[in-house]
C-alpha positions in Angstrom: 20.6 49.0 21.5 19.9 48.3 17.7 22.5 45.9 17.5 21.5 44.0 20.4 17.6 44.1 18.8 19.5 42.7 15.5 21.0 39.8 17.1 18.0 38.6 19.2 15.9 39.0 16.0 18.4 37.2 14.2 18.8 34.6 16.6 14.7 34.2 16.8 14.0 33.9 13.2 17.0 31.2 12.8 15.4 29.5 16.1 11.9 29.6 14.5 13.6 28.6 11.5 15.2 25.2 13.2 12.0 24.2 14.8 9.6 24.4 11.9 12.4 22.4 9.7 11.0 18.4 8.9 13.3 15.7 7.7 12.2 14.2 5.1 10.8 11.3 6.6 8.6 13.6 8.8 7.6 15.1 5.6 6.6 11.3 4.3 4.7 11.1 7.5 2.8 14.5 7.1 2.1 13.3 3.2 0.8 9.5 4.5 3.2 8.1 2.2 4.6 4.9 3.3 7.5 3.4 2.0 7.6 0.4 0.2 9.5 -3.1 1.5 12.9 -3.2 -1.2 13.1 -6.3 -3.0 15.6 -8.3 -5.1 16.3 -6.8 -8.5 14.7 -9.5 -10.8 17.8 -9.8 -13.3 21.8 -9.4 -12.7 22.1 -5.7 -11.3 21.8 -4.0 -8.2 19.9 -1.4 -7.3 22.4 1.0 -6.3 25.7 1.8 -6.3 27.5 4.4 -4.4 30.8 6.1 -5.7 32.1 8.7 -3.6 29.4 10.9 -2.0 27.3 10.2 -5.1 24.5 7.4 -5.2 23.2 6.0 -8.3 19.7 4.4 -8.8 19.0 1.8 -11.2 16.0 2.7 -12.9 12.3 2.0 -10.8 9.5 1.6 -12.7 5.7 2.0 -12.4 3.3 -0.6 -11.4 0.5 0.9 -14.4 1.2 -0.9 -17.5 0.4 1.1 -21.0 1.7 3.6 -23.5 1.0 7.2 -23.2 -0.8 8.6 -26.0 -2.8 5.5 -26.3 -3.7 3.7 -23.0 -3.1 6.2 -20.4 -3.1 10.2 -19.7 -0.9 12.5 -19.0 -2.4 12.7 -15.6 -2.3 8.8 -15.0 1.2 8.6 -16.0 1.8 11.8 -13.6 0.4 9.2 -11.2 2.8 6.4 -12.5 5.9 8.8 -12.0 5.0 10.0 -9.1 4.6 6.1 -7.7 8.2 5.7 -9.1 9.1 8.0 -6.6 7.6 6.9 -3.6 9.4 3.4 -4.5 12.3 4.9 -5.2 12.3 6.8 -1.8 12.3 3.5 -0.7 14.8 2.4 -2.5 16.9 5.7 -0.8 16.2 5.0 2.6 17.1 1.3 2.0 20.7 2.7 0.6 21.1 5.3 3.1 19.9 4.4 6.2 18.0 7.6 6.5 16.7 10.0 4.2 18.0 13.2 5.7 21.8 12.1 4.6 20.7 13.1 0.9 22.7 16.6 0.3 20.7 17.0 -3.0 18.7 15.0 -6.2 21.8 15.7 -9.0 20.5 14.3 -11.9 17.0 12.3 -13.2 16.6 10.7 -15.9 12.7 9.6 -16.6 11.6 7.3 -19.5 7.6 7.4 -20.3 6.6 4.6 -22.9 4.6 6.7 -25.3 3.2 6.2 -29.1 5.4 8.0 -31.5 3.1 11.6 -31.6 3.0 11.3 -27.6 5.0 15.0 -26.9 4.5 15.5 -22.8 6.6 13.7 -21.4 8.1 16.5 -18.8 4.4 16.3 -17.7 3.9 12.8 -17.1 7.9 12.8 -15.5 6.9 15.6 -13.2 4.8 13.6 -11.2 8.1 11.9 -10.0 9.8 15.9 -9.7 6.9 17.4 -7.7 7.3 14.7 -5.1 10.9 15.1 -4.6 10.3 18.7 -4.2 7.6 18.3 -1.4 9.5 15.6 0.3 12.8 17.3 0.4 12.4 20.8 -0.5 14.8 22.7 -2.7 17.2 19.2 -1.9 14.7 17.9 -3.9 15.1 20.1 -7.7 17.4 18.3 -10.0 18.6 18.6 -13.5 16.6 16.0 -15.3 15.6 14.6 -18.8 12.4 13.2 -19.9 12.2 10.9 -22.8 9.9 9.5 -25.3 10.5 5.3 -25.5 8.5 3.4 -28.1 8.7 0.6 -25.1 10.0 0.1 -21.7 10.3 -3.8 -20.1 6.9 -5.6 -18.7 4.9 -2.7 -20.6 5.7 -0.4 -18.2 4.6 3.2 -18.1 7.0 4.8 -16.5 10.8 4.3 -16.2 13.1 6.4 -14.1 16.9 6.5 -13.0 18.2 9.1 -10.2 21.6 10.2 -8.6 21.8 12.0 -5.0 24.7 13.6 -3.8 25.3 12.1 0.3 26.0 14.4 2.7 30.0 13.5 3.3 
């Protein structure tokens, strides 16, 4: 009789489990984020390349323009890497076909344009790490690196570059 409780315990909780589970496009849904149309890269790249069951991102930047330490926050540039993100979601889904074929974020790489005594950049580049999180859960955590870059292109804010490992 305990064993039989066991089992339809167990198979409850992995039933519960299976309905309560979003992909992460039902998560965008639940968030009101909407993902942006994928254009053209505006020089001689593209904007991904897949190798095996990895997928690499060229680097997406922010839409704010400034330096950190000077023109912006930490909390607007949290706001500019966390806008990255959305486009680079995007940028995913336009790759992918759909979002729930990303095994897991491997490695990100975020750039923050910041004056020379600017120091939290992890804090601005979280804004981009948070999201990724929400979205896809613990898919979502990644080893990453956050640097200090005296510029980035158009005056940018934020810079970043990902790779996802593809479900095979």
């Amino acid at each position: 009789m305990i064993i039989k409780n066991l089992i339809i315990s167990s198979l409850l909780l992995l039933f519960s489990l299976s309905v309560t589970a979003q992909t992460p496009e039902q998560k965008l849904q639940e968030l009101n984020i909407d993902l942006p149309e994928i254009t053209e890269p505006a020089a001689n790249f593209v904007k991904w390349r897949k190798v095996g069951n990895l997928l690499f991102l060229a680097g997406d930047g922010s839409e704010m323009k400034g330096k950190l330490g000077k023109d912006l926050t930490v909390e607007e540039g949290y706001q500019a890497a966390r806008q990255s993100g959305i486009d680079i979601l995007g940028t995913l889904k336009a790759a992918c076909g759909d979002l729930s074929k990303i095994k897991q974020f491997v490695k990100v790489r975020g750039m923050v344009n910041s004056t020379p005594d600017f120091y939290d950049q992890p804090k601005v580049i979280n804004g981009f790490s948070d999201l990724m999180v929400e979205v896809f859960g613990e898919k979502g955590k990644h080893a990453r690196a956050a640097f200090g870059h005296c510029s980035l292109p158009s005056n940018i804010a934020v810079e970043i570059e990902v790779v996802v490992e593809l479900v095979e």
